[in-house]
C-alpha positions in Angstrom: -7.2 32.5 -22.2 -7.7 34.5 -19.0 -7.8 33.4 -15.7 -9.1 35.0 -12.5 -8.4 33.9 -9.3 -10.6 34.3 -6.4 -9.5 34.0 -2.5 -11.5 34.3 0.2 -10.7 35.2 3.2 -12.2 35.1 6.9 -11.5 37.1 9.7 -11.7 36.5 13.0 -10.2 38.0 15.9 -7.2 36.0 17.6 -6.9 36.7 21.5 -3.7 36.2 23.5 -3.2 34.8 27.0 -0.5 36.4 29.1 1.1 35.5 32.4 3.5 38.1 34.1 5.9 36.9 36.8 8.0 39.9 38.8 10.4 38.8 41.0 11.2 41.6 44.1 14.1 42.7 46.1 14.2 44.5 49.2 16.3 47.8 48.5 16.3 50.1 51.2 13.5 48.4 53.3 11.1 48.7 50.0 10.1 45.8 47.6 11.0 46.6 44.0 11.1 44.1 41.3 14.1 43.5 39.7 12.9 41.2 37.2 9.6 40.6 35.1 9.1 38.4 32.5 5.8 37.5 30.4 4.9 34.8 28.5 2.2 35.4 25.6 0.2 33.0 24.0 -2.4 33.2 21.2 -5.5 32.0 21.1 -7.5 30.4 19.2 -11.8 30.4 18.5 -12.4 27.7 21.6 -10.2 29.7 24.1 -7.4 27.3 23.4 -3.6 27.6 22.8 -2.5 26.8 19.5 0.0 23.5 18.4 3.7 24.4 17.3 2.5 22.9 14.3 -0.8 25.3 13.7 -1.5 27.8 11.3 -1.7 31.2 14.1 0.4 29.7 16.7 1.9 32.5 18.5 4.4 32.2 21.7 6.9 34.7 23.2 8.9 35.1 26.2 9.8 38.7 27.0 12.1 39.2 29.8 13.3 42.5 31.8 15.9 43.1 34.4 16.1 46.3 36.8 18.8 47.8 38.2 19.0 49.9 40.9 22.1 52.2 42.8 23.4 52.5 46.5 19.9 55.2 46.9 17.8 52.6 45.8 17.3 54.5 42.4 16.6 52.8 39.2 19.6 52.8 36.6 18.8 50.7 34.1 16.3 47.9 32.4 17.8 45.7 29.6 14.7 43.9 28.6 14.3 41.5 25.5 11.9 39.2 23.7 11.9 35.7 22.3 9.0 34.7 20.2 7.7 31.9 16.9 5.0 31.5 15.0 3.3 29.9 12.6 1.6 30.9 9.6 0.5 28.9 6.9 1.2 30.1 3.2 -0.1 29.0 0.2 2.2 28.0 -2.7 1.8 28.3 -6.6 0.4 25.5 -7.4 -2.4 25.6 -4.4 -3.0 28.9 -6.2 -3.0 27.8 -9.5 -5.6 24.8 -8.6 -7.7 26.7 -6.8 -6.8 24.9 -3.3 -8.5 27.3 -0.6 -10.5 29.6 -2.8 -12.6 30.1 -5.8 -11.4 29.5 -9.1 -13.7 31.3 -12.2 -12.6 31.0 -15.8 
């Protein structure tokens, strides 16, 4: 006997909040910023920030430092990013019962 298994899936768009924060120096009587970072956030249908614990939950931390010489010249930017998620899998068995989609014989 045959089985097919039918899933279902919706698509919606997910939309992120970010926050930059640049923090300046005064290098040869001009501000430059010597270090950003930016948090990101996803969000979900109601504009709202997902739980730790929800299926799309989305949070990163990306972080970059400037450097700069005696002329006031850039020489370098080390930058790096720290991020989780969460996403929701189904297992076997969900899949095997049918759990989250359509199941046709």
């Amino acid at each position: 006997m045959k089985q097919k298994l039918e899933t279902r899936q919706t698509e919606e768009a997910q939309r992120t909040s970010s926050v930059t924060v640049n923090t300046y120096a005064i290098i040869l009587g001009q501000a430059q910023v010597v270090k950003s970072v930016t948090t990101s956030d996803a969000l979900n249908a109601n504009g709202n920030r997902y739980g730790a614990t929800e299926h799309g939950y989305n949070h990163s931390v990306t972080t970059v430092i400037y450097s700069f010489n005696s002329k006031g010249q850039l020489t370098d930017a080390k930058g790096w990013t720290v991020g989780t998620s969460m996403a929701k899998v189904k297992t076997q068995s969900e899949q095997e019962t049918g759990t989250g989609g359509t199941r046709n014989r």
